[in-house]
C-alpha positions as CSV (number, residue, x, y, z in Angstrom):
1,X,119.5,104.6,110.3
2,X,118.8,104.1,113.4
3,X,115.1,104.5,115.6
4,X,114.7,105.9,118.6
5,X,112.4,105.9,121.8
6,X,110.9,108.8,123.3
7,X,114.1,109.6,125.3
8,X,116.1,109.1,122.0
9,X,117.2,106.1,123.1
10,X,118.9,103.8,120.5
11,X,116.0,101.1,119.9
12,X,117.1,98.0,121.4
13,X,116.2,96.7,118.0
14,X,118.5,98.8,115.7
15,X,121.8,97.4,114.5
16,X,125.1,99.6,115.8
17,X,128.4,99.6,115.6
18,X,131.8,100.3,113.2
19,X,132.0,98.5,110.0
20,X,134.4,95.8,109.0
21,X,136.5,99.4,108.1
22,X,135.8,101.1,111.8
23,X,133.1,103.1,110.6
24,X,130.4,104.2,112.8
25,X,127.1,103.4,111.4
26,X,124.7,103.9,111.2
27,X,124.9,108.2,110.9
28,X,120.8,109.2,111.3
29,X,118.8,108.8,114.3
30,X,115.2,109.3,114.4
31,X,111.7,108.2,116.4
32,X,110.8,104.8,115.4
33,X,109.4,103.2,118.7
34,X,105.9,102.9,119.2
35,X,104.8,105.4,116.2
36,X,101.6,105.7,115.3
37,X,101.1,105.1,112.0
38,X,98.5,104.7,108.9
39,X,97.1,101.0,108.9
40,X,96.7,99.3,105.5
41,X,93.1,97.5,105.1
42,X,94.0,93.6,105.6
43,X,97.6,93.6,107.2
44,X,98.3,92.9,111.1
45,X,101.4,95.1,111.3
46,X,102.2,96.7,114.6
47,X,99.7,96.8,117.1
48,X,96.1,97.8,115.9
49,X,94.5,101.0,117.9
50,X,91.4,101.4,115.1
51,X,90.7,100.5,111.9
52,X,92.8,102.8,110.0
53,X,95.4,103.5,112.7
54,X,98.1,101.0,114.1
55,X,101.2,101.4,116.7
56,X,104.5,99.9,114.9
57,X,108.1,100.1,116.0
58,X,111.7,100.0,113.6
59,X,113.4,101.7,111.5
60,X,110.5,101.6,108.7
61,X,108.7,103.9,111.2
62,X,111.8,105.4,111.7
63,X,113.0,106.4,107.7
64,X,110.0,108.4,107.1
65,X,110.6,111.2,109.4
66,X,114.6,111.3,107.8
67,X,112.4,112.0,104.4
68,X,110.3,114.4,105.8
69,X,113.0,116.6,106.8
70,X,115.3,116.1,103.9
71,X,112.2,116.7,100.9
72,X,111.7,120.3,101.8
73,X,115.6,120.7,102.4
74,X,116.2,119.3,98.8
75,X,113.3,121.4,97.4
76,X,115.3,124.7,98.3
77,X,118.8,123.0,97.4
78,X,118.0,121.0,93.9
79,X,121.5,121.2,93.0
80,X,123.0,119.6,96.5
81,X,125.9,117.0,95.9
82,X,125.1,113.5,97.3
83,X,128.0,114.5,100.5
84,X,125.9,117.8,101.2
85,X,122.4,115.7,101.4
86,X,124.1,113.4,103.6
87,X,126.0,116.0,105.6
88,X,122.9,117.8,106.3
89,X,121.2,114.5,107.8
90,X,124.4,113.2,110.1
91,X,124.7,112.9,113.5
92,X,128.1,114.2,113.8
């Protein structure tokens, strides 16, 4: 997975390139730069704009957004094959 700015950028952060087999990876792309996001009581993650809100960047802002879209996708496909959830999610 990897995040993205606001001009889907590839985050200057987020690993790239082919595998030790010449595979592209990673295959999703998705916002995770400067996301606002729920802030746990007692942790200093991200950048703190209240107390329940903080701004955070990376792919853990990033993977929540690829499960957002693929829950309701799987709720009308229960029976999709592993390839088919996957092929749904790619970037090519």
């Amino acid at each position: 997975m990897w995040a993205s700015s606001k001009s889907d950028a590839i985050a200057t952060f987020s690993s790239r390139g082919p595998t030790n087999d010449n595979r592209i990876k990673p295959d999703v792309l998705a916002p995770g730069v400067n996301i606002i996001a729920a802030r746990a009581s007692g942790t200093n993650m991200g950048t703190p704009i209240s107390q329940y809100y903080t701004v955070a960047s990376g792919t853990s802002m990033a993977t929540p957004h690829v499960a957002g879209a693929v829950a309701p996708l799987l709720d009308a496909n229960p029976s999709l094959t592993h390839s088919g959830k996957k092929g749904a999610v790619k970037l090519r």
